[in-house]
C-alpha positions in Angstrom: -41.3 18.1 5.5 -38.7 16.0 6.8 -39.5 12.4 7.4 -38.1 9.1 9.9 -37.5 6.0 7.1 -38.6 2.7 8.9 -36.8 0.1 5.9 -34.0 -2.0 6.8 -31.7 -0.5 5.3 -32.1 3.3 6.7 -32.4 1.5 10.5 -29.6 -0.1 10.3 -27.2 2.5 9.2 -29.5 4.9 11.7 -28.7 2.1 14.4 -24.6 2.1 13.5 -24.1 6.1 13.9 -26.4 5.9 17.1 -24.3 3.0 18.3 -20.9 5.0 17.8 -22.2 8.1 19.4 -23.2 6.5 22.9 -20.4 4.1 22.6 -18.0 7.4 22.6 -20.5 8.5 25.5 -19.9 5.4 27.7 -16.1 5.9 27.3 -15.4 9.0 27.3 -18.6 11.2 28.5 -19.9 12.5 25.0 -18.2 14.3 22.5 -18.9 12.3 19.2 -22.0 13.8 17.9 -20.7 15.0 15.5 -20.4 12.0 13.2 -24.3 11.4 14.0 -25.9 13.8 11.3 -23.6 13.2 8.3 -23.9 9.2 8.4 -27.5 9.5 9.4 -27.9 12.2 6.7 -26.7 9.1 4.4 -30.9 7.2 4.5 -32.8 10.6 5.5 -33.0 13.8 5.8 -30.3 16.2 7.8 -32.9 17.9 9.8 -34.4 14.8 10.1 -31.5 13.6 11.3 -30.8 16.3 13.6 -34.1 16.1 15.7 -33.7 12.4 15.9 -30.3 12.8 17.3 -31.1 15.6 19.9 -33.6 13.3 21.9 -31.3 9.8 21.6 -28.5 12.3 23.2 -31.1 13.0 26.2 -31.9 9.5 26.2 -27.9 8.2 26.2 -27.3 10.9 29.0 -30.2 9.4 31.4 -28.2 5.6 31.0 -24.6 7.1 31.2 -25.9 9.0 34.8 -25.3 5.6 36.1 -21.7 5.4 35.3 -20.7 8.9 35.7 -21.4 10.2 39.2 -20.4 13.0 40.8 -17.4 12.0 42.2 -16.0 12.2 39.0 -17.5 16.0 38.3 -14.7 18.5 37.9 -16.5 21.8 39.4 -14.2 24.1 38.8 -13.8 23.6 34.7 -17.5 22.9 34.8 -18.2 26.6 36.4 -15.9 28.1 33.3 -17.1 26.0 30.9 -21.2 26.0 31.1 -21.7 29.5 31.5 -20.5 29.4 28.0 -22.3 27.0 26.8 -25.3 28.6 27.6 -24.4 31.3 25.7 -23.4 29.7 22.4 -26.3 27.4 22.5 -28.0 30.9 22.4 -26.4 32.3 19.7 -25.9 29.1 17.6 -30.4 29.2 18.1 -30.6 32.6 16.2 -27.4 31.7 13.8 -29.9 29.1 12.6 -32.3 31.3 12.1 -30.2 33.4 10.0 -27.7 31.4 8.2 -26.8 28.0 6.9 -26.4 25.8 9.7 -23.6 23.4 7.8 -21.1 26.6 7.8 -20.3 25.4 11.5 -19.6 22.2 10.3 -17.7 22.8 8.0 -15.8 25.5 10.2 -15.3 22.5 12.7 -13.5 20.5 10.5 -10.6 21.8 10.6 -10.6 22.6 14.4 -10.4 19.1 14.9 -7.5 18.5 12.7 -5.4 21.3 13.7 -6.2 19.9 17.5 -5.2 16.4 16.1 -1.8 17.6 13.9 -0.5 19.0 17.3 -1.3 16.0 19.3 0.9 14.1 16.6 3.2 16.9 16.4 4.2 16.5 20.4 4.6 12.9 19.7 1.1 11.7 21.2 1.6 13.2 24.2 -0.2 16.5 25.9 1.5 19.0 27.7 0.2 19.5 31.3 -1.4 23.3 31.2 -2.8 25.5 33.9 -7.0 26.1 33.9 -7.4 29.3 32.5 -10.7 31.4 32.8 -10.5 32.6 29.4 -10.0 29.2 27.4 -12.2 27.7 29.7 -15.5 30.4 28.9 -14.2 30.2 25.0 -14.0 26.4 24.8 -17.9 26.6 26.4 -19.0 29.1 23.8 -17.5 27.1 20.6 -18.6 24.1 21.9 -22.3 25.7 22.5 -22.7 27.1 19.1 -21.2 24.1 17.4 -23.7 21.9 19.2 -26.9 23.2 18.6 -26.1 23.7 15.0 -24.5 20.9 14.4 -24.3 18.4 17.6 -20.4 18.9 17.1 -19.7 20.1 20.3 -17.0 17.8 21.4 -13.3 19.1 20.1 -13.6 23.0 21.7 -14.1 21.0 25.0 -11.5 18.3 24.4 -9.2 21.1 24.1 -9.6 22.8 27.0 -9.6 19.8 29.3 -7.1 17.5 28.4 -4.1 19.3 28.6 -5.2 19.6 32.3 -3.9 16.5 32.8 -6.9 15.2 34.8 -7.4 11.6 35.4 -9.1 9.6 32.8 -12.5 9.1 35.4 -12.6 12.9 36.0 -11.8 14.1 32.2 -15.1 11.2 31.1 -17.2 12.9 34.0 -16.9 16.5 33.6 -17.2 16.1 29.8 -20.3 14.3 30.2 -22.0 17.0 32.7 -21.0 19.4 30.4 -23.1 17.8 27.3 -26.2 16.7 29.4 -26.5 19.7 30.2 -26.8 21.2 26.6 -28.1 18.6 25.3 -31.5 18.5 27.2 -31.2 22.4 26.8 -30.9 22.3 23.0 -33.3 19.5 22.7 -36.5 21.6 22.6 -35.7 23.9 19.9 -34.3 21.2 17.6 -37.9 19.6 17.9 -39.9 22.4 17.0 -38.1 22.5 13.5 -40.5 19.0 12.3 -43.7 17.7 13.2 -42.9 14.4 15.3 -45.3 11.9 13.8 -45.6 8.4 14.5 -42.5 7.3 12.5 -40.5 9.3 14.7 -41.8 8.3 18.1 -41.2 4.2 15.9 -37.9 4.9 15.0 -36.8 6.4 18.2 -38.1 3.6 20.1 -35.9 1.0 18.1 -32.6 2.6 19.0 -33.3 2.8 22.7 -31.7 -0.7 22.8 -28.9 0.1 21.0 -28.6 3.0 23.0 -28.2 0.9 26.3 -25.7 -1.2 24.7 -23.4 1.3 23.4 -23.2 3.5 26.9 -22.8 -0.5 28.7 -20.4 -1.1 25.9 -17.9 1.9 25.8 -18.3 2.6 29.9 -16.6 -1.3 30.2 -13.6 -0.2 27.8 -12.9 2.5 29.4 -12.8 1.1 32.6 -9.9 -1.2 30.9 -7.9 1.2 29.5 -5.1 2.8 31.1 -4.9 6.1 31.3 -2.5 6.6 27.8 -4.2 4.6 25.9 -7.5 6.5 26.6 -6.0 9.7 26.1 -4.5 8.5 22.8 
């Protein structure tokens, strides 16, 4: 049975990977799950891990509604790209059923470095595309099954929207729409995979403050950061 460590050690490293993940939230909207299971998976269990994760996500998004209202909501990408994340959130439920949910990870990995060898490729720059329907529904799906397998949701989506060449307000909005609204959807099946005992409900107390202070905490970079330097 998987189990919430409450020594020093465990919290504090626990505390760091929670603190990176809603920093990346207050600056850019979300998309940094992913390093949340495999440093957390350092003290305690991956599933563990996992469940612990999915609820500090819903938590994170309920402080970063403060920062990102609507006005900075891109409804046209979001109308493309949550109908597909319904979907793979769907499929990525029965994939774990099935199959070993680290094969997404791994499959992930290098996504995210094929997306970061063109970036240096063009010189650190993005070319401006057109929204397409097509990328916009695939980017949902791959970013739905990667996150409910893996919380690694974050580089299909990046993908898609920054070659758009919103502004750096809009492209932190719609991205973090787009994850609150999987994560509170995924939330409920990752929870039913352990028995939340009192450990759980301990631990996950103690990281509400560091929770706070990482959405505070990246929201105030970004807000200095010109638009380059946030892209970059």
């Amino acid at each position: 049975m998987a189990s919430f460590p409450l020594d020093p050690v465990a919290v504090t490293v626990i505390a760091l990977a929670i603190f990176l993940i809603t920093f990346m939230k207050g600056m850019f909207g979300g998309g940094f799950a992913i390093v949340g299971i495999p440093l957390m998976a350092l003290v305690m269990d991956p599933i563990a891990a996992g469940v612990l994760l999915a609820l500090v996500l819903c938590i994170s998004d309920i402080v970063a509604l403060r920062y990102w209202r609507p006005s900075t909501w891109s409804l046209p990408d979001l109308k493309l790209l949550l109908p597909g994340q319904l979907f793979g959130i769907g499929a990525g439920y029965m994939f774990m059923r099935v199959a070993d949910p680290h094969l997404v990870a791994v499959v992930m990995a290098p996504v995210t470095l094929w997306f970061a060898g063109l970036w240096f490729a063009g010189g650190g720059q993005i070319s401006t595309q057109q929204r397409s329907g097509v990328k916009g529904v695939s980017a949902g799906v791959a970013s739905g099954v990667g996150s409910m397998i893996a919380h690694s949701g974050g580089p299909p989506v990046a993908m898609y929207l920054l070659p758009l060449g919103m502004s750096k307000g809009e492209y932190a909005g719609t991205t973090f729409v787009f994850f609150i609204v999987g994560n509170f959807l995924k939330a409920g099946p990752w929870l039913a995979l352990v028995d939340l005992d009192r450990q759980f409900w301990t631990l996950l107390a103690m990281t509400v403050p560091v929770i706070v202070l990482g959405v505070w905490s990246g929201w105030r970079i970004h807000d200095r950061l010109d638009q380059v330097k946030l892209y970059r």
